[in-house]
TINUVEX-527828 format. One record per residue (C-alpha): y, x, z; residue number from 1; residue in one letter. Coordinates in steps of 0.1 Angstrom, whole numbers, plus 5000, padded with zeros to 4 digits. Example, Ala and Ser with C-alpha at 12.3 -4.5 7.8 and 13.67 -1.06 7.14 Angstrom:
<atoms>
+------+------+------+-----+------+
!    y !    x !    z !  nr ! rest !
+------+------+------+-----+------+
! 4955 ! 5123 ! 5078 !   1 !    A !
! 4989 ! 5137 ! 5071 !   2 !    S !
+------+------+------+-----+------+
</atoms>
This chain:
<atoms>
+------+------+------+-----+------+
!    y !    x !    z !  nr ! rest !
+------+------+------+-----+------+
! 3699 ! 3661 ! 6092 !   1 !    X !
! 3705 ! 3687 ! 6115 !   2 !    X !
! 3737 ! 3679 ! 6137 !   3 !    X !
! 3772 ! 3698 ! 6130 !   4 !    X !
! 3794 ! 3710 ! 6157 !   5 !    X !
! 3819 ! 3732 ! 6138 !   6 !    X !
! 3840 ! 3735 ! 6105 !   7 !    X !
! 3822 ! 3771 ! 6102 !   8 !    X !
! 3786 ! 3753 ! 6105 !   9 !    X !
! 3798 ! 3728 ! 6078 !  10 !    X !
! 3813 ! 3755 ! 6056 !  11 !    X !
! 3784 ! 3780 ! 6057 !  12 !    X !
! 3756 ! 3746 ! 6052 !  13 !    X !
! 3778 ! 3736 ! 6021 !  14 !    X !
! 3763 ! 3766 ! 6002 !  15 !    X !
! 3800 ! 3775 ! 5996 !  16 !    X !
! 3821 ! 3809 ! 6000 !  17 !    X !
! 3853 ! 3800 ! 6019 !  18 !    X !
! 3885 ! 3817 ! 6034 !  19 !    X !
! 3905 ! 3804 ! 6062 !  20 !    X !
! 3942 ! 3810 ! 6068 !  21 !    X !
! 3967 ! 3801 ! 6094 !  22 !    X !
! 3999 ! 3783 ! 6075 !  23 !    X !
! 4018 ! 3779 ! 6108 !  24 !    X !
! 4036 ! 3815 ! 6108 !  25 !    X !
! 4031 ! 3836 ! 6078 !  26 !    X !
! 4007 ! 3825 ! 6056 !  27 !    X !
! 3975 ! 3853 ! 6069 !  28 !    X !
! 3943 ! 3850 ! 6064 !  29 !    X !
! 3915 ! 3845 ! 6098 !  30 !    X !
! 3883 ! 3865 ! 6094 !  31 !    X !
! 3855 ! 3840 ! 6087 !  32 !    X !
! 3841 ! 3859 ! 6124 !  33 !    X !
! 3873 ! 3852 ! 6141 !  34 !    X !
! 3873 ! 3812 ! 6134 !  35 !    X !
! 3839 ! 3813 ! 6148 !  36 !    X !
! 3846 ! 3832 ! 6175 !  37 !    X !
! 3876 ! 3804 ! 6181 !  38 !    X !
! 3855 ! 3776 ! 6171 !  39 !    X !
! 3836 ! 3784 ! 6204 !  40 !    X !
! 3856 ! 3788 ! 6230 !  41 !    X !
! 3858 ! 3826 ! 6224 !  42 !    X !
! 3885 ! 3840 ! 6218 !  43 !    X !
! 3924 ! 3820 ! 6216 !  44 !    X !
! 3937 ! 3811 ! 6180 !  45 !    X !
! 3953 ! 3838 ! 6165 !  46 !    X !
! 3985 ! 3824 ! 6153 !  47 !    X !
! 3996 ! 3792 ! 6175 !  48 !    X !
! 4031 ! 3778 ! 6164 !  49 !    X !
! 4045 ! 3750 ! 6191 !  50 !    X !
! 4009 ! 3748 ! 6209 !  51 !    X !
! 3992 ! 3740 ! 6173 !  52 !    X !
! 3969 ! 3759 ! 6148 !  53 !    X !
! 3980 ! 3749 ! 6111 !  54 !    X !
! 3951 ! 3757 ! 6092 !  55 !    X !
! 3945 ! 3759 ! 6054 !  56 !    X !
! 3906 ! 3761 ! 6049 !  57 !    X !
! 3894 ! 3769 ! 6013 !  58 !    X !
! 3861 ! 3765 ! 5998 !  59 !    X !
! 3847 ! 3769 ! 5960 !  60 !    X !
! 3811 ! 3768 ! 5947 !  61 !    X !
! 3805 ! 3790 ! 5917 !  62 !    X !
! 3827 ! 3774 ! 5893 !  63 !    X !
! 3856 ! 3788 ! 5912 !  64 !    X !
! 3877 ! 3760 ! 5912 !  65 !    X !
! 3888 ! 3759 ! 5953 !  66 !    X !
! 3887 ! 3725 ! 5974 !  67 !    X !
! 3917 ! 3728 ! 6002 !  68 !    X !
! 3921 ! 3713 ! 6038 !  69 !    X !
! 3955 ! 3715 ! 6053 !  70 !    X !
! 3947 ! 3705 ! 6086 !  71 !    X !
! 3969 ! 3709 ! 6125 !  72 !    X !
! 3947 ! 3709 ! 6157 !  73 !    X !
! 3964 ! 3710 ! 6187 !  74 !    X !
! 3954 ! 3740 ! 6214 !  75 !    X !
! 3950 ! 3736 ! 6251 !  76 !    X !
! 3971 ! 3759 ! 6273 !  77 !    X !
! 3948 ! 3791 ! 6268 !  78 !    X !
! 3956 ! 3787 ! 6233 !  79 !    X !
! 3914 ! 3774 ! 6227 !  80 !    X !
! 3909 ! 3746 ! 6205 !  81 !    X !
! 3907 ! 3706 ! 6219 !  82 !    X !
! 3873 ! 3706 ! 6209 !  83 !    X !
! 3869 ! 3669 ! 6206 !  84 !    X !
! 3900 ! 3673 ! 6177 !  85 !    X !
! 3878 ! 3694 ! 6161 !  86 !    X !
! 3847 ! 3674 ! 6165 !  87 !    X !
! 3866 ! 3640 ! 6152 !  88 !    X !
! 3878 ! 3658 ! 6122 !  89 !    X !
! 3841 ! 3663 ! 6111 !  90 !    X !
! 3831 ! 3631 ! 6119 !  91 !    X !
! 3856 ! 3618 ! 6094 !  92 !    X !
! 3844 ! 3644 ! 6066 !  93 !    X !
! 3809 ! 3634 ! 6074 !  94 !    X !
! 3816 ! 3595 ! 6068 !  95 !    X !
! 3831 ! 3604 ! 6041 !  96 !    X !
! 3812 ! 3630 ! 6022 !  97 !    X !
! 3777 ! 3635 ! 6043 !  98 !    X !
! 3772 ! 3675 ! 6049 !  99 !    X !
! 3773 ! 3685 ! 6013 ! 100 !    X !
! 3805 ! 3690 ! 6003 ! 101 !    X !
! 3803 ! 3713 ! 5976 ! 102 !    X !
! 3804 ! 3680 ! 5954 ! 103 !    X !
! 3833 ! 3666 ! 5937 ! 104 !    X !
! 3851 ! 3636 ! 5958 ! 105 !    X !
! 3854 ! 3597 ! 5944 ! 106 !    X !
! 3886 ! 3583 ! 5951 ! 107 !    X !
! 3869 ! 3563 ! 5981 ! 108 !    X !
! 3856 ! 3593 ! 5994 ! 109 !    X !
! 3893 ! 3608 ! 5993 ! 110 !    X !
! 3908 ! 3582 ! 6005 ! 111 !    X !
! 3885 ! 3577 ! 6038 ! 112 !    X !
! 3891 ! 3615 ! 6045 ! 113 !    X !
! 3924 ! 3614 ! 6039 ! 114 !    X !
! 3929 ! 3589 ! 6067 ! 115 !    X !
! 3931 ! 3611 ! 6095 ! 116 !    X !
! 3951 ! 3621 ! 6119 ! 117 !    X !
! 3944 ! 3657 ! 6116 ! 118 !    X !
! 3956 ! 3664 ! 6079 ! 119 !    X !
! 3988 ! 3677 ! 6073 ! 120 !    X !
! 4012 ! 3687 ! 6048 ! 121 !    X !
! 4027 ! 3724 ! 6042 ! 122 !    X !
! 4067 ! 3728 ! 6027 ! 123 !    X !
! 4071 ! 3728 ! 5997 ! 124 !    X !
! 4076 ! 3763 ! 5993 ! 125 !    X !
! 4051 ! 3778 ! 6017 ! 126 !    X !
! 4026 ! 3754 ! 5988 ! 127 !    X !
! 4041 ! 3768 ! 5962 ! 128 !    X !
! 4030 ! 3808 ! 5982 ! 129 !    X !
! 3999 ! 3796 ! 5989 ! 130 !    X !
! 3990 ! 3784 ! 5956 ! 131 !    X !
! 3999 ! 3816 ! 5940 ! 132 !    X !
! 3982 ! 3835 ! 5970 ! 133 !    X !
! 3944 ! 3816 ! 5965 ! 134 !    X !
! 3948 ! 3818 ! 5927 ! 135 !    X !
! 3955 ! 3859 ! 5927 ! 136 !    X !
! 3923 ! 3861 ! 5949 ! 137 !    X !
! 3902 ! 3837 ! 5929 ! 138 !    X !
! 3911 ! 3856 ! 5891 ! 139 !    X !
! 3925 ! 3818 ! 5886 ! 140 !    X !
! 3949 ! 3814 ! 5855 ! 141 !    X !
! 3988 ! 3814 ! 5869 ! 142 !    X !
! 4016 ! 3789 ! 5865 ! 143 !    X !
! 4031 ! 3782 ! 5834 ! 144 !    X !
! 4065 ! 3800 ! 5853 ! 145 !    X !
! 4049 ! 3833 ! 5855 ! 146 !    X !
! 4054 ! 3848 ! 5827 ! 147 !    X !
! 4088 ! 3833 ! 5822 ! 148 !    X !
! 4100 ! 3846 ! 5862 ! 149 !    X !
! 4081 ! 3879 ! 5849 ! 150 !    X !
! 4110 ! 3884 ! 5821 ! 151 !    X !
! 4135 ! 3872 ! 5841 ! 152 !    X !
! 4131 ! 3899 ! 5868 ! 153 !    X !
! 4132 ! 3925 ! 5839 ! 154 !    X !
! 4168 ! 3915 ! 5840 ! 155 !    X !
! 4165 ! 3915 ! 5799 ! 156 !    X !
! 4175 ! 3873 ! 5804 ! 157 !    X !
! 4210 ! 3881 ! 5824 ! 158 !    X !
! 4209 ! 3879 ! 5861 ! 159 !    X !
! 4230 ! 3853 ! 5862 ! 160 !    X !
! 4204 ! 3831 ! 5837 ! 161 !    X !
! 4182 ! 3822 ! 5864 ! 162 !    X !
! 4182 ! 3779 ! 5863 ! 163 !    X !
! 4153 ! 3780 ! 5843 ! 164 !    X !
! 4132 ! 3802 ! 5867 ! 165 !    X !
! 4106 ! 3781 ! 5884 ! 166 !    X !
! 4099 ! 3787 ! 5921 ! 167 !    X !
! 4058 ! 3791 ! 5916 ! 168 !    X !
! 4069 ! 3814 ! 5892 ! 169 !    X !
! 4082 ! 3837 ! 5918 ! 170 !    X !
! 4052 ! 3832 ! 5939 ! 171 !    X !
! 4030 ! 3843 ! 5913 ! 172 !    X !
! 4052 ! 3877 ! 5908 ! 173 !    X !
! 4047 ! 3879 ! 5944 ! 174 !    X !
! 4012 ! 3870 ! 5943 ! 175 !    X !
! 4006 ! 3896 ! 5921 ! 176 !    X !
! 4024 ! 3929 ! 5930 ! 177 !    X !
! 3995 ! 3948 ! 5924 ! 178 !    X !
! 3993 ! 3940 ! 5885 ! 179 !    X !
! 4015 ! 3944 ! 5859 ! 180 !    X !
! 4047 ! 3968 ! 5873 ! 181 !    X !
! 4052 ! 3933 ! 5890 ! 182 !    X !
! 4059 ! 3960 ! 5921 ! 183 !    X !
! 4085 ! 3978 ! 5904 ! 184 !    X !
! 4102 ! 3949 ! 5884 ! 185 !    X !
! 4109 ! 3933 ! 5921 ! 186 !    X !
! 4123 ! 3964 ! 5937 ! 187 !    X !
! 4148 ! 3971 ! 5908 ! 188 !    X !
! 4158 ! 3937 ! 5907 ! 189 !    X !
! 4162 ! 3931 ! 5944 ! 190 !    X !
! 4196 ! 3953 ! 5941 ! 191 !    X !
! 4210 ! 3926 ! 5910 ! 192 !    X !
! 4197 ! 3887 ! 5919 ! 193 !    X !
! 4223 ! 3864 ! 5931 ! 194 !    X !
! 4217 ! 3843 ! 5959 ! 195 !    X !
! 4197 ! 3816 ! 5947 ! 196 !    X !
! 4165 ! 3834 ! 5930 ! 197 !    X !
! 4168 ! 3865 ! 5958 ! 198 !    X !
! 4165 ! 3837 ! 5985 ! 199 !    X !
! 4135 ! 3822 ! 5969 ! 200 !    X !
! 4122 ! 3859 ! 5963 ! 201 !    X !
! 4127 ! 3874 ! 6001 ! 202 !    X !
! 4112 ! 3835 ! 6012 ! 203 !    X !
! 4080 ! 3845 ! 5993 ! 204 !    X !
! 4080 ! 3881 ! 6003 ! 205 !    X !
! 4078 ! 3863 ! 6039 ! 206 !    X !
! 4041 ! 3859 ! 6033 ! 207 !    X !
! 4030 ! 3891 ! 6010 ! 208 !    X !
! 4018 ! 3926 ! 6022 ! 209 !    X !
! 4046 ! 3949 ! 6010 ! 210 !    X !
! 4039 ! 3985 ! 5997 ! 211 !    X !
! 4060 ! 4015 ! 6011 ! 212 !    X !
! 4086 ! 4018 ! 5985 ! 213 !    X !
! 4096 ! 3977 ! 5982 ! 214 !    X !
! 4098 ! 3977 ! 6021 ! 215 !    X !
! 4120 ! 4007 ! 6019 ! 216 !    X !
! 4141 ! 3992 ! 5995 ! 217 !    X !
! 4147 ! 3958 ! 6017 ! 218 !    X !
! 4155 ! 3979 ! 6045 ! 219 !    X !
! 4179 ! 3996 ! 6028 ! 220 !    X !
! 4193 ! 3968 ! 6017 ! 221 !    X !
! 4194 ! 3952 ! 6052 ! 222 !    X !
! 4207 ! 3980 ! 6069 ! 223 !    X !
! 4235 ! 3982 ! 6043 ! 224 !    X !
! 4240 ! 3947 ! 6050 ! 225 !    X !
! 4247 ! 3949 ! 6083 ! 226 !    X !
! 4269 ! 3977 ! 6081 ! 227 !    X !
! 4295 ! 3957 ! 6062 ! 228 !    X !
! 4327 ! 3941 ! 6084 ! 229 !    X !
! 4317 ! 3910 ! 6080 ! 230 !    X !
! 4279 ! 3906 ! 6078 ! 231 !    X !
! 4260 ! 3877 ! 6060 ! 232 !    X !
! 4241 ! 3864 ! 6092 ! 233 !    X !
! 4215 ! 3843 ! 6068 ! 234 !    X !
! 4210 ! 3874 ! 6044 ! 235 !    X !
! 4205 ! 3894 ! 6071 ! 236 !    X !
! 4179 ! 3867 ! 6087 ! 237 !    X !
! 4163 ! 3861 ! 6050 ! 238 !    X !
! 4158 ! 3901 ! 6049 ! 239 !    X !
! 4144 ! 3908 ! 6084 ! 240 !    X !
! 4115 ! 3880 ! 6076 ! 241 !    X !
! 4110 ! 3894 ! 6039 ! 242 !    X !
! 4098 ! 3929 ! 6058 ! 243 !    X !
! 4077 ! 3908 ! 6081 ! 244 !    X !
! 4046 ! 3924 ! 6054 ! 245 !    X !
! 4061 ! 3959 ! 6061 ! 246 !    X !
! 4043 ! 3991 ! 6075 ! 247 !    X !
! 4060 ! 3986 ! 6118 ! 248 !    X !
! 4074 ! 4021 ! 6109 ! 249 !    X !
! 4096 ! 4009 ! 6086 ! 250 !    X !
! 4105 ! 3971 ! 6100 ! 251 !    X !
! 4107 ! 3980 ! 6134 ! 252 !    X !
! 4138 ! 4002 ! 6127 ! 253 !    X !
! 4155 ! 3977 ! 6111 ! 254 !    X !
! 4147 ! 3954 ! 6138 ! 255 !    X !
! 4160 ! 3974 ! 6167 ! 256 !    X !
! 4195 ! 3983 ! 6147 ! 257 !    X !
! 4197 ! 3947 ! 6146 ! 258 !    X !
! 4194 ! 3937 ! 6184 ! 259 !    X !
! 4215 ! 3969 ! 6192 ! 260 !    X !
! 4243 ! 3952 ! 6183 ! 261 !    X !
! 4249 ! 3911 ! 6200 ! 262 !    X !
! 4273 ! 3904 ! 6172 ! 263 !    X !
! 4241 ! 3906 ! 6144 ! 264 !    X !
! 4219 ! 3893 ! 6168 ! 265 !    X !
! 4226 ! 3856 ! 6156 ! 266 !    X !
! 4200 ! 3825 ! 6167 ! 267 !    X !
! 4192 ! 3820 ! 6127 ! 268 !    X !
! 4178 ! 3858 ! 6127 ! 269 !    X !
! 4166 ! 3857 ! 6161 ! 270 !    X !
! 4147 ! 3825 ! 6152 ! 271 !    X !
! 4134 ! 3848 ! 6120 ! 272 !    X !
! 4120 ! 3877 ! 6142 ! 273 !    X !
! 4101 ! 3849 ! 6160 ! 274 !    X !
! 4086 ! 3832 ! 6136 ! 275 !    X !
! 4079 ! 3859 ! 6114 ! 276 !    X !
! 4077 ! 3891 ! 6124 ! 277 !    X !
! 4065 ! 3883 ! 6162 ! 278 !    X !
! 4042 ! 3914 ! 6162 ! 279 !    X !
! 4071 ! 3936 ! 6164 ! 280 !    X !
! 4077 ! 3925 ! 6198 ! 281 !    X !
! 4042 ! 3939 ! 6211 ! 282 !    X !
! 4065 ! 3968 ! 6224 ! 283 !    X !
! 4079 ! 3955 ! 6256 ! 284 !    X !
! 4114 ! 3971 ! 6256 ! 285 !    X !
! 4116 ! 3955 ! 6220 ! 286 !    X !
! 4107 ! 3923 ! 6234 ! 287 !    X !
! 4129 ! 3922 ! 6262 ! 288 !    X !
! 4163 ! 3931 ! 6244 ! 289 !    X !
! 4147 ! 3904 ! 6219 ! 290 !    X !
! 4152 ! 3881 ! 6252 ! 291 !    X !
! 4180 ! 3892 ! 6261 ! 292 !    X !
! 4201 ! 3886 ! 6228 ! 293 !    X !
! 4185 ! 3848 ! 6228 ! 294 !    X !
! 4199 ! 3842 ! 6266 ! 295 !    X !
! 4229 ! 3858 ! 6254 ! 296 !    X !
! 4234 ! 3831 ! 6226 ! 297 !    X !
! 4238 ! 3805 ! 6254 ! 298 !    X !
! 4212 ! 3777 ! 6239 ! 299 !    X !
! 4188 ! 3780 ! 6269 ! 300 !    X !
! 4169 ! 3752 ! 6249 ! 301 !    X !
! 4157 ! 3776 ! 6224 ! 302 !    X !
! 4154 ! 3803 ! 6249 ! 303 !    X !
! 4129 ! 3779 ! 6263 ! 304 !    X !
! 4115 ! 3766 ! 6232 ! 305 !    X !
! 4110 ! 3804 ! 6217 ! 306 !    X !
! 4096 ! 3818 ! 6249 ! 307 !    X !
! 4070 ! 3797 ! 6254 ! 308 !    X !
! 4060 ! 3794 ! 6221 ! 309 !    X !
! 4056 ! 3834 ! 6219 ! 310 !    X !
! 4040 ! 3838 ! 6253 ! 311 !    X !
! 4011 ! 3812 ! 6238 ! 312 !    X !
! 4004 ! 3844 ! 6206 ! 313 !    X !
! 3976 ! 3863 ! 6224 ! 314 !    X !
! 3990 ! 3897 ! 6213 ! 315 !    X !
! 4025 ! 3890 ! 6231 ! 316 !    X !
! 4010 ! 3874 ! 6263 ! 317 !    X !
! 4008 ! 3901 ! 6284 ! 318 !    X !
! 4040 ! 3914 ! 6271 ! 319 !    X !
! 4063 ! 3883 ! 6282 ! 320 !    X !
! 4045 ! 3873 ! 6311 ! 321 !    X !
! 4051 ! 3901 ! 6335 ! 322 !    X !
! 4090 ! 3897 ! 6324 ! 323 !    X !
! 4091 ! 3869 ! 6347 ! 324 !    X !
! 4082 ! 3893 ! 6377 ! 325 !    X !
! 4102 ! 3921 ! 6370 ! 326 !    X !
! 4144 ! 3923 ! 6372 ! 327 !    X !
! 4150 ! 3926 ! 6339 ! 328 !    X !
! 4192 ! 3923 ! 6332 ! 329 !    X !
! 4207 ! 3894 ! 6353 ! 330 !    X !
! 4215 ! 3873 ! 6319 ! 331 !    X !
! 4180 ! 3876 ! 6310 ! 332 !    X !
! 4171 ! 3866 ! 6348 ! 333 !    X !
! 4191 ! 3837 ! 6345 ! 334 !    X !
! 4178 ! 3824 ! 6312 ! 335 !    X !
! 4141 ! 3831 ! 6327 ! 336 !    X !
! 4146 ! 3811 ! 6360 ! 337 !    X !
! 4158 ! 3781 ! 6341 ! 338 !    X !
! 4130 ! 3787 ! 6318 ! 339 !    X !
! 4105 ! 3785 ! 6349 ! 340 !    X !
! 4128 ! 3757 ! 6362 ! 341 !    X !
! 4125 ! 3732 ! 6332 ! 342 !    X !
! 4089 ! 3741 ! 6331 ! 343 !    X !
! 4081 ! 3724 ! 6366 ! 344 !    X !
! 4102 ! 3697 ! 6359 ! 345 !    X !
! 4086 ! 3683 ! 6331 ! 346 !    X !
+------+------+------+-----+------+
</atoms>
């Protein structure tokens, strides 16, 4: 048997079409090329959240039916895979399964690969996303909620009737904007949901491309939201990731209306832009009032914590890293030499 260095090697061996997608961020989905490219030594992992790549890797023979690793490798300080993570992970599958694994598992074979240290296991609700997400793209049947969350968002139930609306449900709709008027039943009903089913709704939109008219409609709704005397921080924060999937010309407005102003600029939305819609802070005076408004908040820990976890996304490196250099404002200055200072010490 020939030997096997990488996951991509093991994948394209098995005989099996497979898709690989970072589950750290927003769930996105790596070019087969890329994770080669990362597997070695390359090119830096796309999406890195706290120093780690949180991979889903899906594979399905011809029946369709997809096998699923949820898997967390940790990344060096160029953001490259440990490669001796990667190559214990595969000696683990290998015990387990040999190099065909295109076959159905016994429960001894489960067990022995799931006892490893590099498995791990998604929320709850970015499972329920991704579930709907690999089912859409497969033609695979949806949950029994669908049709049910389908109704409901017609508003023909009552907006107010919403107990019985499962989550997956929602993730299917969202899943499946594309089919169905699904588009246009979530844009009208945006405007009505109470809190409950529009938080589980923006939380899937988190994850899903958004066409030009939804986006519009949840930045209209965020910049009315943040208009009003006494602005709902959380909304406000639930909104700005929703339109993480939006067209930059039409999040990136919202975004800066938001860090114009200290009061909106709250850590819970400031922790949203972050984690979410990072790539809107490719533009360096976008990222630096982004700084600014986290030093302002006065919890240098997650000054720290955010900074360096952005500086380790390749497409912001170069962005934040000369902002250590230059004399930005002397808040940010501050926040940036205790940054550096903390940084030495440990």
């Amino acid at each position: 048997m020939e030997l096997i260095h990488t996951l991509t090697e093991l994948l394209e061996n098995s005989g099996c079409q497979y898709k690989i997608f970072d589950l750290g961020r927003r769930i996105k989905t790596i070019e087969n090329k890329t994770f080669s490219r990362v597997e070695k030594g390359q090119q830096p992992y796309p999406y890195p959240l706290q120093r780690k790549a949180h991979l889903a890797i899906a594979y399905w023979n011809e029946e369709q039916q997809p096998w699923i690793w949820f898997l967390k490798f940790e990344l060096d300080e160029r953001g490259l895979f440990k490669q001796a993570e990667v190559g214990n992970f595969l000696k683990y599958v290998l015990e387990a399964m040999g190099s065909r694994i295109n076959q159905e598992m016994s429960e001894e074979q489960q067990e022995k690969l799931s006892n490893n240290p590099y498995t791990f296991k998604p929320s709850e609700d970015k499972m329920a996303v991704f579930n709907s997400q690999i089912r859409a793209e497969l033609n695979l049947a949806c949950s029994q909620y669908y049709e049910h969350a389908q109704h409901y968002f017609t508003g023909d139930l009552g907006w107010d009737n919403w107990q019985t609306v499962g989550l997956q449900g929602i993730t299917d709709l969202c899943a499946r904007l594309g089919q169905s008027q699904n588009n246009v039943l979530v844009r009208k009903a945006l405007r009505h949901l109470p809190n409950e089913p529009l938080y589980a709704l923006l939380g899937a939109l988190e994850h899903t491309d958004l066409s030009e008219k939804l986006a519009q409609t949840i930045a209209e709704i965020t910049t009315q939201k943040i208009s009003e005397d006494q602005p709902d921080l959380f909304l406000i924060s639930a909104l700005c990731r929703a339109l993480s999937g939006a067209d930059r010309s039409i999040s990136l407005p919202v975004i800066n209306a938001i860090l114009a102003s200290p009061r909106l600029s709250h850590q819970e939305v400031l922790i949203g832009v972050a984690g979410r819609a990072w790539h809107l802070l490719s533009e360096p005076k976008v990222a630096e009032l982004f700084l600014l408004r986290l030093a302002q908040s006065g919890n240098q820990n997650l000054f720290n914590q955010l900074f360096s976890d952005l500086v380790m996304l390749p497409e912001l490196r170069l962005v934040l890293l000369p902002l250590l250099h230059s004399n930005p404002s002397e808040e940010l200055t501050n926040a940036l030499l205790l940054l550096q200072q903390s940084t030495r010490a440990s």
